[in-house]
TITI-499789 format. One record per residue (C-alpha): residue number from 0; chain; x, y, z. Coordinates in Angstrom, 3 decimals. Layout:
<nodes>
<node><seq>NUM</seq><mol>A</mol><c1>X</c1><c2>Y</c2><c3>Z</c3></node>
...
</nodes>
This chain:
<nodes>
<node><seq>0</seq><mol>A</mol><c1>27.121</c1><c2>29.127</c2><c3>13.344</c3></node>
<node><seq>1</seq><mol>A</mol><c1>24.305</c1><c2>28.866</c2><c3>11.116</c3></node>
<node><seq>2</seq><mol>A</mol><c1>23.279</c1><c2>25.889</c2><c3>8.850</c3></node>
<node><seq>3</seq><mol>A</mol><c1>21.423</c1><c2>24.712</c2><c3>6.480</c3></node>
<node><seq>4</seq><mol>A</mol><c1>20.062</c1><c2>21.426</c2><c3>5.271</c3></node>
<node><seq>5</seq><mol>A</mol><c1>21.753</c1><c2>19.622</c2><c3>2.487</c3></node>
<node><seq>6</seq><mol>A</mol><c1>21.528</c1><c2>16.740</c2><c3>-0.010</c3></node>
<node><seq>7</seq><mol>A</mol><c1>25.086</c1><c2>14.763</c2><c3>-1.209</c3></node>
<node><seq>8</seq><mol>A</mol><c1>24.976</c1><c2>13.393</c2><c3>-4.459</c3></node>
<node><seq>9</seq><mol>A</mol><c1>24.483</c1><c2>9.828</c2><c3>-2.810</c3></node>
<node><seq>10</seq><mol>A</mol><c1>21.343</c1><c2>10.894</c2><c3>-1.154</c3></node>
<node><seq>11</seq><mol>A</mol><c1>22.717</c1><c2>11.397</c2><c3>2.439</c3></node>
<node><seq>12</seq><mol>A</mol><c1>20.884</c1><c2>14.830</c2><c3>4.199</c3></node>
<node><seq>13</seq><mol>A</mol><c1>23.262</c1><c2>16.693</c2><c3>6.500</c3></node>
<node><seq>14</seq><mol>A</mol><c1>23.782</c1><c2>19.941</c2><c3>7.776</c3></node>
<node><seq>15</seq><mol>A</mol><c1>26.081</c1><c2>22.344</c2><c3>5.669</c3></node>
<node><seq>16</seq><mol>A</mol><c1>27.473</c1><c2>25.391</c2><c3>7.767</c3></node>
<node><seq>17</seq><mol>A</mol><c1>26.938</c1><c2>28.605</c2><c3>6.717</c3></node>
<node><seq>18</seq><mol>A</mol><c1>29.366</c1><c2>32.444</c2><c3>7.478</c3></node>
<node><seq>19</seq><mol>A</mol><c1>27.631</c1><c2>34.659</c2><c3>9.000</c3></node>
<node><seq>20</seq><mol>A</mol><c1>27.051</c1><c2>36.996</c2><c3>6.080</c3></node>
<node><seq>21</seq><mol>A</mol><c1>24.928</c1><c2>34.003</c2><c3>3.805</c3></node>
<node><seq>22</seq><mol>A</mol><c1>22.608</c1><c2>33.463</c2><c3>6.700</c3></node>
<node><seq>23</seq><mol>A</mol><c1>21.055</c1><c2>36.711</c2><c3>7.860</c3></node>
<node><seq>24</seq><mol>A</mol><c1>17.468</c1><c2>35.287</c2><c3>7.594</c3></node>
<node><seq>25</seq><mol>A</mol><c1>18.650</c1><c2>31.730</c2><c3>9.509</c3></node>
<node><seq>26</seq><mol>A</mol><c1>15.830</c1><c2>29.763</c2><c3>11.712</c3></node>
<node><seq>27</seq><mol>A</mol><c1>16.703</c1><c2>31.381</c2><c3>15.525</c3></node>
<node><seq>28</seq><mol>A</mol><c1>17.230</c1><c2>27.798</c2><c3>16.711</c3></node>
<node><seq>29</seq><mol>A</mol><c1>17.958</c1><c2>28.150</c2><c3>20.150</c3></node>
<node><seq>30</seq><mol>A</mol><c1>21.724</c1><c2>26.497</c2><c3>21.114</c3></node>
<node><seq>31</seq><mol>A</mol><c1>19.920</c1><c2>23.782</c2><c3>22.833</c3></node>
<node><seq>32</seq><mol>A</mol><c1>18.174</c1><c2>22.859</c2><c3>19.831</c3></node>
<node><seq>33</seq><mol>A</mol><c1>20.927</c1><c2>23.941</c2><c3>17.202</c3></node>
<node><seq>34</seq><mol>A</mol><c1>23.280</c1><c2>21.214</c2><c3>18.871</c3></node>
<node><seq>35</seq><mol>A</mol><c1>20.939</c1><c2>18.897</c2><c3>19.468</c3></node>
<node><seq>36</seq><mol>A</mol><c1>20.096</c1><c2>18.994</c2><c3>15.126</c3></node>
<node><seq>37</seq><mol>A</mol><c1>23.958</c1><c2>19.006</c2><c3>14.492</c3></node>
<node><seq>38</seq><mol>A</mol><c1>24.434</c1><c2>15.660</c2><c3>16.983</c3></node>
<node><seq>39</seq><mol>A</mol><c1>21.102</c1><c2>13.986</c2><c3>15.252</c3></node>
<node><seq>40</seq><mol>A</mol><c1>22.316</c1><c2>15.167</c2><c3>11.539</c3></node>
<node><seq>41</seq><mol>A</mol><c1>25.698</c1><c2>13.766</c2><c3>12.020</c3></node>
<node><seq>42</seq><mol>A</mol><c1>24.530</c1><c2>10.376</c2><c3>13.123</c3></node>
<node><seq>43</seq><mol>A</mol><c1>22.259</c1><c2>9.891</c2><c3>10.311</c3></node>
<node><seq>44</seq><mol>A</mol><c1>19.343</c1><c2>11.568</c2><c3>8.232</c3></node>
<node><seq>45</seq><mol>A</mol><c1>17.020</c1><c2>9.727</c2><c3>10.202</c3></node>
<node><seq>46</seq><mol>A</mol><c1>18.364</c1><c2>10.773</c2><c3>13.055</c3></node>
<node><seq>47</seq><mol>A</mol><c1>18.153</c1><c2>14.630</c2><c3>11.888</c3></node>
<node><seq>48</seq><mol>A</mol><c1>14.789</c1><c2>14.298</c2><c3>10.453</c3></node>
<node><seq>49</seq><mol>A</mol><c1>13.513</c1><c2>12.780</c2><c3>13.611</c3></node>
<node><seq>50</seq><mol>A</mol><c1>14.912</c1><c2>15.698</c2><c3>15.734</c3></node>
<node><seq>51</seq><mol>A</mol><c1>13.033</c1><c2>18.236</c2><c3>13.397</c3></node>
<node><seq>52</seq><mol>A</mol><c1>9.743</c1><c2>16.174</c2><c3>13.913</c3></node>
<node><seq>53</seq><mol>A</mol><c1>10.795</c1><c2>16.828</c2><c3>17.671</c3></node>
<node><seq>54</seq><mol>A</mol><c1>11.499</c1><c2>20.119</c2><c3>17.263</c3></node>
<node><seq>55</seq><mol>A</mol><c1>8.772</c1><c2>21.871</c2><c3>15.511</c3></node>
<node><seq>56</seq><mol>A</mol><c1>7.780</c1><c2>24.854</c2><c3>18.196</c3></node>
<node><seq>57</seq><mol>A</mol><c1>11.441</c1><c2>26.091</c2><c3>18.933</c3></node>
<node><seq>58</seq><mol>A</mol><c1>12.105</c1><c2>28.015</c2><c3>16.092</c3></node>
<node><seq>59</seq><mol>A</mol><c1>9.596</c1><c2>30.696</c2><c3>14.513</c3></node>
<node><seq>60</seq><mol>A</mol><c1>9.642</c1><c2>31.068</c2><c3>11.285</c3></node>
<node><seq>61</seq><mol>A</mol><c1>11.490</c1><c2>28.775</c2><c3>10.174</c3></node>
<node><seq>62</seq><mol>A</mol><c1>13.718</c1><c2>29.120</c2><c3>6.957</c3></node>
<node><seq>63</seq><mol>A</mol><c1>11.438</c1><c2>27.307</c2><c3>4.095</c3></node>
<node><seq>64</seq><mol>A</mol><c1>14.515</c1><c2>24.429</c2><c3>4.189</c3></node>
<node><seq>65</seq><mol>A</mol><c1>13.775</c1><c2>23.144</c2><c3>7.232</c3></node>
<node><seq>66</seq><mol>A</mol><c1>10.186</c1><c2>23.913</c2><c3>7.093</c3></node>
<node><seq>67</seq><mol>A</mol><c1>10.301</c1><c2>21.396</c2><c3>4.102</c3></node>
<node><seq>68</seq><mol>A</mol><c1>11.509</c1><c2>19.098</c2><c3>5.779</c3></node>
<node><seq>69</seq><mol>A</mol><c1>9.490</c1><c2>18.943</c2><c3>8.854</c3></node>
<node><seq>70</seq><mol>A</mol><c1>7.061</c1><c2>18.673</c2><c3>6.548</c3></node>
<node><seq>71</seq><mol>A</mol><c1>8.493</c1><c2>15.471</c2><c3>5.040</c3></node>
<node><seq>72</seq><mol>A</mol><c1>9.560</c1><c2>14.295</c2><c3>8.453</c3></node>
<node><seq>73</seq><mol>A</mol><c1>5.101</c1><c2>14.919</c2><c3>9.816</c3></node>
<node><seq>74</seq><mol>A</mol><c1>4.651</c1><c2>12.736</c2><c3>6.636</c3></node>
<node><seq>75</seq><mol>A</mol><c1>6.240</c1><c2>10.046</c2><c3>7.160</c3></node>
<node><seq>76</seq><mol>A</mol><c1>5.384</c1><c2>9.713</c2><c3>11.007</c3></node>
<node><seq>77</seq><mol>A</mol><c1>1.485</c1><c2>10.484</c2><c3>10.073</c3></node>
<node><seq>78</seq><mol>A</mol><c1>1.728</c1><c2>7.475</c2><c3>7.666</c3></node>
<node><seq>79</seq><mol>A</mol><c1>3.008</c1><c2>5.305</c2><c3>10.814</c3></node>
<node><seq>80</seq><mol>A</mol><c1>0.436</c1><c2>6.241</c2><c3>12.822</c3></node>
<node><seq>81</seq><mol>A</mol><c1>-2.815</c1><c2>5.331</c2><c3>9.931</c3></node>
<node><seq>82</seq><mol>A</mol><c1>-0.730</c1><c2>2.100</c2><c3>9.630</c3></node>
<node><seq>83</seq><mol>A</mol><c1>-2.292</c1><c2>-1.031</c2><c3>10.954</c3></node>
<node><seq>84</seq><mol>A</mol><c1>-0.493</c1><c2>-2.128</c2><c3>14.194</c3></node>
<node><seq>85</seq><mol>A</mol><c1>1.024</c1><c2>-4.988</c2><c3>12.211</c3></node>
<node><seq>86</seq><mol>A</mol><c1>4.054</c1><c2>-2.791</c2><c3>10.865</c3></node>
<node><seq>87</seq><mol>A</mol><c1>5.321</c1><c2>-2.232</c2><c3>14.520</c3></node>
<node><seq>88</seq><mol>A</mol><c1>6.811</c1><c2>-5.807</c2><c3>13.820</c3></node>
<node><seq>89</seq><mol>A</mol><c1>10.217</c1><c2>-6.516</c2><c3>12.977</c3></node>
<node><seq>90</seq><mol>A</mol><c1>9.416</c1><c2>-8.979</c2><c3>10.426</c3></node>
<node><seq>91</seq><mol>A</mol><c1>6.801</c1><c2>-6.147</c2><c3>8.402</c3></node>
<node><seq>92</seq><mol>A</mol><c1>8.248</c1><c2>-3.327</c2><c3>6.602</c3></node>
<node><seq>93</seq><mol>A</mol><c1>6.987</c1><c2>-0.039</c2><c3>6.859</c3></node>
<node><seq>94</seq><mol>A</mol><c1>4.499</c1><c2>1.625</c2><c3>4.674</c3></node>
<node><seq>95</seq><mol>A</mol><c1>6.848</c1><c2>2.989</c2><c3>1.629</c3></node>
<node><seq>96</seq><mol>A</mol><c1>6.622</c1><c2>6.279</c2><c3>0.398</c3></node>
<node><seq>97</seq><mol>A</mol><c1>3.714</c1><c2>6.513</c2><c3>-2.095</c3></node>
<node><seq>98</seq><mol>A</mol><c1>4.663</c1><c2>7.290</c2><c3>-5.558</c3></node>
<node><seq>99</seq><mol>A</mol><c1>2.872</c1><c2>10.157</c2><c3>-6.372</c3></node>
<node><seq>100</seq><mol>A</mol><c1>3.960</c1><c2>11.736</c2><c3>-2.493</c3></node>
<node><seq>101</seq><mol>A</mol><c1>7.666</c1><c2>11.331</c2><c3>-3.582</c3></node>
<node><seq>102</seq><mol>A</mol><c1>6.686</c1><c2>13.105</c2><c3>-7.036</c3></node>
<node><seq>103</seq><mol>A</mol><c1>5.346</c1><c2>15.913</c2><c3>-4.871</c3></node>
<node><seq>104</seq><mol>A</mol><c1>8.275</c1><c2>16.363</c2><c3>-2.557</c3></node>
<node><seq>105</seq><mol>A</mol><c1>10.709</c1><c2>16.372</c2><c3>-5.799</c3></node>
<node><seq>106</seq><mol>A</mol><c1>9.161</c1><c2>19.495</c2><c3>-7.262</c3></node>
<node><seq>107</seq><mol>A</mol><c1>8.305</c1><c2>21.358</c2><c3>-4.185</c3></node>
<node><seq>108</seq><mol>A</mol><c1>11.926</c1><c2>21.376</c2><c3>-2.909</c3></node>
<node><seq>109</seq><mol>A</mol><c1>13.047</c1><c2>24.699</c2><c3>-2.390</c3></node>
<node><seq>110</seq><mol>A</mol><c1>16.552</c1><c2>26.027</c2><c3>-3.931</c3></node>
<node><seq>111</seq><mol>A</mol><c1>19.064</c1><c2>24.375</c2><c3>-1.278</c3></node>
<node><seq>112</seq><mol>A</mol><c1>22.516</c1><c2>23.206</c2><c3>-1.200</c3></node>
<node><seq>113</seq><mol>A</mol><c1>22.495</c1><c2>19.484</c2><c3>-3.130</c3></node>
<node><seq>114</seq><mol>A</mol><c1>18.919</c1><c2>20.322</c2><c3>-4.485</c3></node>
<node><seq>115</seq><mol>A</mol><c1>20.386</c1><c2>19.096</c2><c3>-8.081</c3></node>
<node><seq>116</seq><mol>A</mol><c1>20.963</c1><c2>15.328</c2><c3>-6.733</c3></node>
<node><seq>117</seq><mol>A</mol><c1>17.264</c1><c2>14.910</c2><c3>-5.283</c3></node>
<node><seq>118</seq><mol>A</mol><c1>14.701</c1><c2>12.240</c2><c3>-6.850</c3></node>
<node><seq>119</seq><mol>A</mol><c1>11.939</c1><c2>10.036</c2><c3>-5.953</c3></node>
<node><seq>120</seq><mol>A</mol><c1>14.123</c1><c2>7.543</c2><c3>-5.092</c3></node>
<node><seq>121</seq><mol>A</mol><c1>16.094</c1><c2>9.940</c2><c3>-3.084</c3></node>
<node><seq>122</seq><mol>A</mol><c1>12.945</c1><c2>10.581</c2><c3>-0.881</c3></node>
<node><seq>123</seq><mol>A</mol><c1>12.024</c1><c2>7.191</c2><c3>-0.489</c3></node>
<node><seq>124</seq><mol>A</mol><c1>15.580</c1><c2>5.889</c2><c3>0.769</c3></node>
<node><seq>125</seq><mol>A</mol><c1>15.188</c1><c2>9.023</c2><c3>3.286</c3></node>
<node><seq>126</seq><mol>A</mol><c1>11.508</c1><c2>7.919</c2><c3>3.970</c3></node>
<node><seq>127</seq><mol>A</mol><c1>12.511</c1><c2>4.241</c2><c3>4.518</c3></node>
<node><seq>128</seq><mol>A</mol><c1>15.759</c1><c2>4.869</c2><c3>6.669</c3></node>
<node><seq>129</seq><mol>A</mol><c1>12.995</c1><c2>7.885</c2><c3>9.020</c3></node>
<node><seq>130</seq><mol>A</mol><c1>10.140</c1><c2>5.025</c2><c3>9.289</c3></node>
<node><seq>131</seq><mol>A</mol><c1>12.804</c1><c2>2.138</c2><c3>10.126</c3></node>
<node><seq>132</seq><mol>A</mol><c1>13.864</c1><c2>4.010</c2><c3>13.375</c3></node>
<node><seq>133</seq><mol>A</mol><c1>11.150</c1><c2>5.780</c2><c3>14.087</c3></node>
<node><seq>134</seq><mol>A</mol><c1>9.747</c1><c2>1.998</c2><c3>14.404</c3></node>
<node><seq>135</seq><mol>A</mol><c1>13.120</c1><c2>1.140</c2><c3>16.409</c3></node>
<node><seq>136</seq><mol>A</mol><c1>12.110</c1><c2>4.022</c2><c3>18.715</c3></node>
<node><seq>137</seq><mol>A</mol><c1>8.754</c1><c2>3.385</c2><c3>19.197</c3></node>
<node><seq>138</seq><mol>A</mol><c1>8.995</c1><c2>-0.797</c2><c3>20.102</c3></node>
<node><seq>139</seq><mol>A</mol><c1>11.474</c1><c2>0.419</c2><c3>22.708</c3></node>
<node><seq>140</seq><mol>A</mol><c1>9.445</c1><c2>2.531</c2><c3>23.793</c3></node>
<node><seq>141</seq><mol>A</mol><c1>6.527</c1><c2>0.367</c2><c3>24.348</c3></node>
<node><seq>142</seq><mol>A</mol><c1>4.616</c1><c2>0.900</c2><c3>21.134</c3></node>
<node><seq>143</seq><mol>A</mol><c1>4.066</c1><c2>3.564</c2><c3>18.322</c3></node>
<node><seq>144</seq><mol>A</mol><c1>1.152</c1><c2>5.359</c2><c3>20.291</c3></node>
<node><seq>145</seq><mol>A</mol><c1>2.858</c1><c2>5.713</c2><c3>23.338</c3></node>
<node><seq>146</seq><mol>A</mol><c1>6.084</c1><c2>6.639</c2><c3>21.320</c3></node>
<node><seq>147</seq><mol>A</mol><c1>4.336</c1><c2>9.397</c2><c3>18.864</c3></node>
<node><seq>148</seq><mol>A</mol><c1>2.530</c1><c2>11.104</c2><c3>22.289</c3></node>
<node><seq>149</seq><mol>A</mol><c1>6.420</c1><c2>11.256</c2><c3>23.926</c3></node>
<node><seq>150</seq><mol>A</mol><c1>8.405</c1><c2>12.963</c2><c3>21.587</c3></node>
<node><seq>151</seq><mol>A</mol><c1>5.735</c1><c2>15.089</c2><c3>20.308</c3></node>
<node><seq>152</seq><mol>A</mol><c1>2.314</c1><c2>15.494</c2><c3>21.933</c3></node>
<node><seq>153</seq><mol>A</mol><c1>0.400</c1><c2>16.698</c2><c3>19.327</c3></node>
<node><seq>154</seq><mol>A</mol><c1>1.562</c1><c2>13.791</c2><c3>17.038</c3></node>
<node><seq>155</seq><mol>A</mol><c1>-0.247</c1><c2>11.378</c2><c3>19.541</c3></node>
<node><seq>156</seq><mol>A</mol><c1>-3.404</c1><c2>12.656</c2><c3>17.825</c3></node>
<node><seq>157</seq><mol>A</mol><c1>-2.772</c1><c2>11.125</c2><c3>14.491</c3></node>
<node><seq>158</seq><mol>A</mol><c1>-4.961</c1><c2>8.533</c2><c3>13.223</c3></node>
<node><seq>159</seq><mol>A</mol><c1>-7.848</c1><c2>9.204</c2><c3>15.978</c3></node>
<node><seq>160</seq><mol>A</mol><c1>-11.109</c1><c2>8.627</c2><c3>15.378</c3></node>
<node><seq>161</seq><mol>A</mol><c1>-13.505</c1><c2>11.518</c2><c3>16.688</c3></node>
<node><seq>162</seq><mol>A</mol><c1>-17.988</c1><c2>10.739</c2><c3>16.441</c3></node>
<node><seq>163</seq><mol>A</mol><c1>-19.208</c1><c2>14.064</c2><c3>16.560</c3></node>
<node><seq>164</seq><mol>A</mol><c1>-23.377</c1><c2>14.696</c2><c3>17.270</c3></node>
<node><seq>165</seq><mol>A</mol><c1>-23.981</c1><c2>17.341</c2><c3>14.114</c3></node>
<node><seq>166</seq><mol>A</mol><c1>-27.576</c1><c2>18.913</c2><c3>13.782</c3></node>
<node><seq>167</seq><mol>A</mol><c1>-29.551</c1><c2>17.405</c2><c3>11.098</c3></node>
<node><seq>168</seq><mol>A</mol><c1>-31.365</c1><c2>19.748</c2><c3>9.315</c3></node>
<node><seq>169</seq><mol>A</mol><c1>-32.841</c1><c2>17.607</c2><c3>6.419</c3></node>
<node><seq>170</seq><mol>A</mol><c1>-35.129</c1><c2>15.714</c2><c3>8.759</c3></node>
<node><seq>171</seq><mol>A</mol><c1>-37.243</c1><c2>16.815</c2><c3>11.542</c3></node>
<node><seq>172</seq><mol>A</mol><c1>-37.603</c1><c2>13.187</c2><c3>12.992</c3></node>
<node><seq>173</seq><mol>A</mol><c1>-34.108</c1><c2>12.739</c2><c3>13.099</c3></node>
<node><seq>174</seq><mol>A</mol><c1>-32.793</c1><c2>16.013</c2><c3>13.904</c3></node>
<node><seq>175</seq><mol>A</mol><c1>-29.835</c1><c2>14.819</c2><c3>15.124</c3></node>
<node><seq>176</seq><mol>A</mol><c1>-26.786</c1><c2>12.576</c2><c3>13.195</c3></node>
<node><seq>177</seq><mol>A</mol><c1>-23.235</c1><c2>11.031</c2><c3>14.283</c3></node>
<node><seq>178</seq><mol>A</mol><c1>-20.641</c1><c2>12.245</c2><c3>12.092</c3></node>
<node><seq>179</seq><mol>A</mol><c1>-17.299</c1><c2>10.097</c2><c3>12.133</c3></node>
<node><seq>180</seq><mol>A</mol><c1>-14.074</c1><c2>11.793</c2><c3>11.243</c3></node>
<node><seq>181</seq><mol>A</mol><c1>-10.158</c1><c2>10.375</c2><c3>11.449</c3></node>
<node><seq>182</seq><mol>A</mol><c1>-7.090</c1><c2>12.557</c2><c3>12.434</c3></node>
<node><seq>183</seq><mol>A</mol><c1>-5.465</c1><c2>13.166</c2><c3>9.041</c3></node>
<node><seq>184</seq><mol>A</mol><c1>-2.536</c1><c2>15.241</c2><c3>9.654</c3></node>
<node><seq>185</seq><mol>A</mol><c1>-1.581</c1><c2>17.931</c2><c3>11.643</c3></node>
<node><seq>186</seq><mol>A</mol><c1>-1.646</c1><c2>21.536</c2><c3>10.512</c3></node>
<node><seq>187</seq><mol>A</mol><c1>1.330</c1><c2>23.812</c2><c3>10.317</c3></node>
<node><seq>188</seq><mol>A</mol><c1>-0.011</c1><c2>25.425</c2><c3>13.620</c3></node>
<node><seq>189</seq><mol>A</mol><c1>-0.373</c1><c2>21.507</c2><c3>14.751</c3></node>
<node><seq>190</seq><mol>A</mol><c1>-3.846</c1><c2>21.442</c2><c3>14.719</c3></node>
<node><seq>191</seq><mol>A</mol><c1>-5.877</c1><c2>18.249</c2><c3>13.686</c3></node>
<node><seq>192</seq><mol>A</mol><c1>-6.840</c1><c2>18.325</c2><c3>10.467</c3></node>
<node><seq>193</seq><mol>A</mol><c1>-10.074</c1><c2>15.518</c2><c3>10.422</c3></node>
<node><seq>194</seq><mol>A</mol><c1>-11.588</c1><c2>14.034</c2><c3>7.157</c3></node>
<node><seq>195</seq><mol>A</mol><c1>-14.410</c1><c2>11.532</c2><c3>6.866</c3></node>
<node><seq>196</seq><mol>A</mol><c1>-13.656</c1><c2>7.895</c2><c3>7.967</c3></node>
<node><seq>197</seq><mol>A</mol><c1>-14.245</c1><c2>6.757</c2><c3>5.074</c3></node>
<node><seq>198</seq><mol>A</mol><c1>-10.977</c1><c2>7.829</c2><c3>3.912</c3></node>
<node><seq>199</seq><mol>A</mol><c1>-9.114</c1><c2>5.859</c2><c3>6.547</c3></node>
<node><seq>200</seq><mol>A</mol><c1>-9.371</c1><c2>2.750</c2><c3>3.797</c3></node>
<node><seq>201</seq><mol>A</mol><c1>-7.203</c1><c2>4.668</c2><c3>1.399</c3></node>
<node><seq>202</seq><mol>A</mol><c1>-4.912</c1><c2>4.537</c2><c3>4.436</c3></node>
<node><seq>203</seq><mol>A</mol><c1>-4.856</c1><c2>0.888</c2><c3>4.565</c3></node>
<node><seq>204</seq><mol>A</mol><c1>-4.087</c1><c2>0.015</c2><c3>1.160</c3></node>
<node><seq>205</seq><mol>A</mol><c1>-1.516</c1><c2>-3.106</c2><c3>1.609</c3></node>
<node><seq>206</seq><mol>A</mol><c1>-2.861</c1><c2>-3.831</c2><c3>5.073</c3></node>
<node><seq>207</seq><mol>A</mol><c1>-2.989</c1><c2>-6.971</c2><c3>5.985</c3></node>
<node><seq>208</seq><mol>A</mol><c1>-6.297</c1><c2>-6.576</c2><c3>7.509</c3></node>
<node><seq>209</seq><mol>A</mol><c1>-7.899</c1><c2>-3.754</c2><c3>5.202</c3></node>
<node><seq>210</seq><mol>A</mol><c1>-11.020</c1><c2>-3.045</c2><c3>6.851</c3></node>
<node><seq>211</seq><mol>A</mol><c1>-9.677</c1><c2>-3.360</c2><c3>10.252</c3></node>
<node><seq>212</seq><mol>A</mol><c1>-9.382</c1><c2>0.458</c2><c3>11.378</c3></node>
<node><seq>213</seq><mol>A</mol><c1>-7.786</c1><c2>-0.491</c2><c3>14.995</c3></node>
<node><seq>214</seq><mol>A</mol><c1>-7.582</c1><c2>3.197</c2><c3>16.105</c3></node>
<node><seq>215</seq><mol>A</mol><c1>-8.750</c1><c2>4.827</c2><c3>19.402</c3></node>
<node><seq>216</seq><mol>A</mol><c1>-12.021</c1><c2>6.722</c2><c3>19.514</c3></node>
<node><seq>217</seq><mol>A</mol><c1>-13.153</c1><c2>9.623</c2><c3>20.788</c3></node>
<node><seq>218</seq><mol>A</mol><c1>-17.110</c1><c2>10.715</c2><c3>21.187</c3></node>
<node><seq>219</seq><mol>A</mol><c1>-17.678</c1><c2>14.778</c2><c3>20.855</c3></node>
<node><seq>220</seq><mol>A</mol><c1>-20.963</c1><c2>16.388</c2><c3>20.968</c3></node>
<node><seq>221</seq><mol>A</mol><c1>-21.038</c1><c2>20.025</c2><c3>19.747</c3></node>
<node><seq>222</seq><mol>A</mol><c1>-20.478</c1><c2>22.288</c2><c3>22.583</c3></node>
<node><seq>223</seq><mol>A</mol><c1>-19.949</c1><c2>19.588</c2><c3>25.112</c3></node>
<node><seq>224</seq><mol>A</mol><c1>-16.903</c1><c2>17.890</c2><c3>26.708</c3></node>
<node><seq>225</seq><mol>A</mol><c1>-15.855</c1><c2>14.670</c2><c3>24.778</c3></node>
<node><seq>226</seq><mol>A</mol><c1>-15.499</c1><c2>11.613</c2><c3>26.405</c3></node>
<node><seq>227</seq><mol>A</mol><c1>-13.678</c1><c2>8.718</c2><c3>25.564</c3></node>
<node><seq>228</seq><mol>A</mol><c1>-14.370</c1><c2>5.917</c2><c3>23.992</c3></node>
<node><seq>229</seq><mol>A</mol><c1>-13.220</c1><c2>2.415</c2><c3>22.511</c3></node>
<node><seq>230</seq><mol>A</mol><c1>-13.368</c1><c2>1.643</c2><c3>18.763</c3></node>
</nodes>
């Protein structure tokens, strides 16, 4: 049976099923995948926002619902991974939804069963309860890196640090220059999506260490292999 995602007026997303005739354009979830959202949605929204995060490839296109919130769900994961490795402790909590994120998310929600009872502070109890297992998840698994790379390969990328040897036009003694770009997100086609390092700071804000960019590195010159390296 079809479904689609839904908002009570305490904040709580769940699935809501849909007949047959008021889903003709429904996400072909496989039944694999279609369970495995129901099972995740009915233990928590964490849970089901986790599974989409999880999920991403199995269904093409999506409906704009869950689309929306995948993208919420990459969000909130991508803002794990630029986190220092402090907030993998218990003791830390996790970076909170920015303010002016949340605003986003509240007027981009599409039309959607429950849309009436959603707020900022809607999306950042959702955000909190996602980053508070997703931090669970990843100490049991041995750490956030190792965690991200597991349920979602592409997510391991996140928060990388790439040097790439660009031509340098400007100057004929120096005609070559290291460029140093950061994983920022992933596409919607889960490509990396890089922006200059120095941005990795706004990242940080509320770190305990703000300079401290404690990331992997990885050397690239232009139409060469890459090779790894350590920041």
């Amino acid at each position: 049976m079809p479904f689609l995602p839904a908002l009570s007026p305490h904040g709580r997303l769940y699935l809501q099923p849909l007949a047959p005739a008021e889903g003709p354009e429904a996400a072909t979830f496989s039944e694999e995948t279609a369970q495995l959202l129901e099972k995740a949605f009915a233990r928590s929204s964490a849970d089901g926002l986790l599974a989409l995060a999880t999920r991403r490839e199995d269904a093409a296109p999506w409906r704009v619902e869950f689309a929306f919130w995948g993208e919420f769900a990459d969000a909130c994961l991508t803002m794990l991974a630029h986190a220092p490795e402090a907030v993998e402790e218990a003791d830390t909590p996790p970076p909170a939804l920015p303010a002016e994120m949340g605003f986003d998310f509240t007027l981009r929600l599409p039309a959607m069963p429950g849309a009436e009872y959603a707020s900022r502070e809607v999306f950042a109890g959702l955000w909190s309860e996602l980053a508070a297992l997703a931090r669970r998840e990843a100490r049991a698994a041995g750490g956030l890196r190792a965690w991200l790379g597991g349920i979602n390969p592409a997510l391991h990328l996140l928060g990388k640090v790439t040097f790439h040897l660009a031509e340098n036009k400007r100057s004929p003694e120096t005609p070559f220059a290291f460029m140093a770009t950061y994983t920022h997100r992933l596409s919607a086609q889960e490509k990396p999506v890089h922006l200059p390092l120095g941005r990795a700071l706004q990242e940080y804000v509320g770190a305990k260490k703000p300079g401290g960019v404690a990331l992997p590195a990885r050397a690239s010159a232009a139409g060469r292999g890459e090779q790894r390296m350590d920041a």
